[in-house]
N, C-alpha and C positions, 0 to 999 in steps of 0.2 A: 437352565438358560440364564445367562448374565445378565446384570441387569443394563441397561443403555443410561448415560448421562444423562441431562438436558442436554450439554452443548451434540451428543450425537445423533438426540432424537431432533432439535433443532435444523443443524447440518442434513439429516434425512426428510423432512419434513419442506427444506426449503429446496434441496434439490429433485423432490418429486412434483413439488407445487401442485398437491393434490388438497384443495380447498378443506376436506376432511380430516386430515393432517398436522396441517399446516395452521389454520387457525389464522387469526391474523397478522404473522409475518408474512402469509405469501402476498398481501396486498402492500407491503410495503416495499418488500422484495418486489415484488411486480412492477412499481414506481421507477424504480433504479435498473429494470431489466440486468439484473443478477441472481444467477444461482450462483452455489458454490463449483459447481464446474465451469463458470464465467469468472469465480474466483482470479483476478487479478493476480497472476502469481508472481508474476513480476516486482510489483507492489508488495507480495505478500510476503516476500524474505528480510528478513529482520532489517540489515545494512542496508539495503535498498529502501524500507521503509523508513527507518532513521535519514537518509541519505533526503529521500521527497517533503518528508514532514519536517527538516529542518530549513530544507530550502521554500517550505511555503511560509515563514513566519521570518525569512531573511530575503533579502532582494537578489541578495547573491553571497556563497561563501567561496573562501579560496581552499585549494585540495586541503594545505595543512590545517585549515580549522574542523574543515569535515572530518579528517583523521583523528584529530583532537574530540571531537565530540561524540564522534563512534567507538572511541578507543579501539582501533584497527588499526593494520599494517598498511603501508604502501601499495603493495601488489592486491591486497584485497578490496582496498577500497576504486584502486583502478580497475579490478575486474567488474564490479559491482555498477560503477560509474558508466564503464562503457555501455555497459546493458542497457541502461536508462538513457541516453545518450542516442543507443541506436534505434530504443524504441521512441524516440524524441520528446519522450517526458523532460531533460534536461538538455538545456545547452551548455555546450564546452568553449569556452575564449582560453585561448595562451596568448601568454606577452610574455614581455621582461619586462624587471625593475634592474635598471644595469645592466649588471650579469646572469642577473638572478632568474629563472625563468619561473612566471604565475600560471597557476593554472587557475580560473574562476570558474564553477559551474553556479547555474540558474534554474530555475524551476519554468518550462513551457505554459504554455495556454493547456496544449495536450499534455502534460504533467500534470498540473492543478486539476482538470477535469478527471484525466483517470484516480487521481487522491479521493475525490471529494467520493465519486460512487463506490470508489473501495469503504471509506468512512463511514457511507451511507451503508454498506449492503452489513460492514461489520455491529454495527447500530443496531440492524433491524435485529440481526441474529441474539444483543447481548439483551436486548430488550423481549424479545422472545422467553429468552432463556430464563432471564429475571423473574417475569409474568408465569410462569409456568404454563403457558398456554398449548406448550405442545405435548 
């Protein structure tokens, strides 16, 4: 038999939330009302994460800086974007400067809140894992 990680005994541990287990991440997990099948997955894809977590520490970036910072393409980062967008983590403004057409995305109230419990629930997990508690 193989042996398991921390992070999969972890990951197991918090998704059965069996106090015997679990140890004390399920009481932190419990706080944040997340398991890893609450797992934000949305949030949890890298460019989308890059994408939330750059717009919580900016007021607003416009497409080419996001693209700049994700080092992505056009079409990926527009696919990425819609998704957050439709789940209204970010708001989308267009304009022009001249000709030029801006796109500006922003980070929501429902953005920043979905971030924060994703951050929380990835916390309790590395904290877990650190402690060797599980």
């Amino acid at each position: 038999m193989a042996k398991r990680s921390n992070a999969a005994r972890a990951h197991e541990a918090v998704r059965t939330e069996e106090p015997s287990k679990a140890g004390p991440i399920s009481a932190e997990i419990g706080r944040s009302d997340a398991t890893p099948s609450e797992l934000d997955r949305l949030i949890h894809e890298r460019i989308r994460l890059g994408i939330v977590s750059a717009l919580a520490v900016n007021r607003s970036l416009s497409f080419n800086n996001l693209k700049a910072l994700m080092n992505t393409t056009d079409g990926n980062l527009s696919v990425h974007a819609r998704k957050l967008e439709d789940a209204g983590y970010i708001s989308c403004e267009k304009s022009f400067e001249g000709r030029m057409p801006k796109t500006e995305y922003a980070l929501t109230n429902v953005g920043r809140s979905a971030l924060e419990r994703y951050l929380e629930h990835m916390e309790a997990i590395i904290k877990a894992t650190r402690e060797g508690t599980l």
